[in-house]
N, C-alpha and C positions, 0 to 999 in steps of 0.2 A: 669589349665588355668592361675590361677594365678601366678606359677611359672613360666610358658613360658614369662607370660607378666613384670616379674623382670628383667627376662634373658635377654629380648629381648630390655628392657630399660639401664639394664649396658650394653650390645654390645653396645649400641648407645650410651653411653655417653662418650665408650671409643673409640668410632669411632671418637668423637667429641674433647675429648683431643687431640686423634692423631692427626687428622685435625691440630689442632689449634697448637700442639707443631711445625711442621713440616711447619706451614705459619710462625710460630716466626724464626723459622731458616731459614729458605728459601730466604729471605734477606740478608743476611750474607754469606751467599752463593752464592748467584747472584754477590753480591758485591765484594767476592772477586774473581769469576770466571770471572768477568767482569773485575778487575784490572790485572788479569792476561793477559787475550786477549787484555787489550791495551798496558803495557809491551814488549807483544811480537811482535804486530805492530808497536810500536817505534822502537825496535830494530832490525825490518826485513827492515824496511825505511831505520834506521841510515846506513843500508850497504851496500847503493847506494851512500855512502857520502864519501868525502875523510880522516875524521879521525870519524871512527866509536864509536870508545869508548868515544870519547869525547862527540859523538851527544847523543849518549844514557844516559852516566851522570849527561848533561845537562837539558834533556828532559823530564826522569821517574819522575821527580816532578810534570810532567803538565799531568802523566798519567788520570787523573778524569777528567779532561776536552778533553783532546785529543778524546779519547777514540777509534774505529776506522777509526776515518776522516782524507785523505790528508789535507781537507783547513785547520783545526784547527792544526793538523803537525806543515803544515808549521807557521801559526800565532805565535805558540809557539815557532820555532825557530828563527821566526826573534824580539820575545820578547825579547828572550836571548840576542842575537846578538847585540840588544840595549841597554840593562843594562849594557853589557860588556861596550859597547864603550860610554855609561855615566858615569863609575867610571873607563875606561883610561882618558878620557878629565878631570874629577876631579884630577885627578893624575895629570895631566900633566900641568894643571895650578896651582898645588899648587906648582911644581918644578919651574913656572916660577916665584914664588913670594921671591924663595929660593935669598937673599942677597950676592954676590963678585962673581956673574954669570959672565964670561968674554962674550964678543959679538958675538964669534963664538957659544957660548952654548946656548945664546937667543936667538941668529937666529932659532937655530936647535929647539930648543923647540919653538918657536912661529910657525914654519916651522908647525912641528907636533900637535900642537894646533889647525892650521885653518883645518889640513887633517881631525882630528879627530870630528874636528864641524860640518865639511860638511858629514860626518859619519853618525853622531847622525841626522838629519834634513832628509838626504835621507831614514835612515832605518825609522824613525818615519815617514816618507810620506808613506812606502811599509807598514807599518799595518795600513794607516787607507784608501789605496789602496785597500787591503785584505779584507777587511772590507765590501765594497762598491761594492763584486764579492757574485752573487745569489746563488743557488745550484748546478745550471741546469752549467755544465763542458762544453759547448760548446758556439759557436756564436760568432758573432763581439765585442759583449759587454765582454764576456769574456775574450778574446784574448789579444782588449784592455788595458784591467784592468792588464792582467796575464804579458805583453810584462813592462806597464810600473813599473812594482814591479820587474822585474825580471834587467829593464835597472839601478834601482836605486841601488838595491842591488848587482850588479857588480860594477857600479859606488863607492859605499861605498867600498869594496873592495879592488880597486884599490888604492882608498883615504889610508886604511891602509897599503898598502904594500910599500908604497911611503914614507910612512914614516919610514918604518924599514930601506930599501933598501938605504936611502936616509942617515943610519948612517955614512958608511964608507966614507964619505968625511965630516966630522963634527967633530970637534973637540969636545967630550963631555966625560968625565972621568968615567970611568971603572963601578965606580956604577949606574949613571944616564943612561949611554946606555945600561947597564944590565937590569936595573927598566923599562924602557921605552919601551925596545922591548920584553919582557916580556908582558907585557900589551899587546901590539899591535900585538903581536904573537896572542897571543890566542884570542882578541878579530879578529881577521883574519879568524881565524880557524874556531871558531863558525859561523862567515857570509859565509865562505867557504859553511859549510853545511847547513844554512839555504839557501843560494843559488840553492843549489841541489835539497832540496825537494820541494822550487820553482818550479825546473825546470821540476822533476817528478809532481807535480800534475798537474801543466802547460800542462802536455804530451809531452815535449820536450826533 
């Protein structure tokens, strides 16, 4: 009797380590099974977008928050989208500070100064737009909210292409319109595809 009831006390105590080892792991495991499946929903998103690889590069940093939500998706890309086009407009007014500017080149850079401002101001209106959208994916309220995020960040958009497109009649020397549409490329690109996943969760 007594040895049964030894027995039958180590079974249990190593029913009880095992319990216990396998909840100490089991976190580590959720967590990273979890950053997997949001991984792969960024980059099943990013390929509704027009430069895929860029959206996913951009994105897999905000994986722990995204996780598998269109709204927080998109939040996160038109976060991007905004940091971009805060360090072009810091670029672009440190160039205009630049000394023996001729007046065709401060034209062009002030030109691209006020596109890039009106940039920064629209997209910062579309995240706290975003912001102000419930769970619930339907109704007026939604639609609302989804239309005017979606008119500011083409608005923005356009504001950057305007200013690339707007190189070839501006005088401005080799390295500056290198620098500048460099910037404005890419900050383009990332609102390009924050655009998109707009318009996917949108349902548009």
């Amino acid at each position: 009797m007594a040895k049964l009831l030894l027995t039958s006390l180590v079974l249990f105590c190593c029913a009880i380590s095992t319990a216990a080892a396998a909840a100490s792991a089991n976190p580590r495991s959720s967590a990273a099974a979890a950053a997997a499946a949001s991984a792969s929903f960024i980059k099943s998103s990013c390929s509704a977008t027009t430069y895929p690889a860029l959206c996913v590069q951009s994105l897999l940093s905000y994986a722990p928050t995204i996780h598998r939500s269109p709204k927080q998706l998109a939040q996160a890309a038109l976060s991007v989208s905004l940091s971009r086009a805060q360090s072009t407009r810091s670029y672009v007014r440190a160039l205009a500070r630049f000394k023996g500017l001729r007046p065709r080149e401060k034209a062009a850079i002030r030109d691209c100064d006020e596109e890039i401002g009106d940039t920064v101001d629209r997209l910062a209106k579309s995240i706290q737009e975003m912001k102000r959208i419930g769970e619930k994916r339907s109704g007026p309220g939604f639609e609302w909210h989804i239309s005017n995020v979606e008119t500011w960040v083409s608005a923005a958009l356009t504001d950057e292409n305007t200013c690339v497109d707007g190189f070839a009649g501006k005088a401005l020397n080799g390295k500056m319109k290198s620098g500048i549409k460099a910037r404005f490329t890419n900050t383009a690109q990332v609102t390009s595809n924050a655009l998109a996943l707009v318009n996917k969760y949108g349902g548009h």
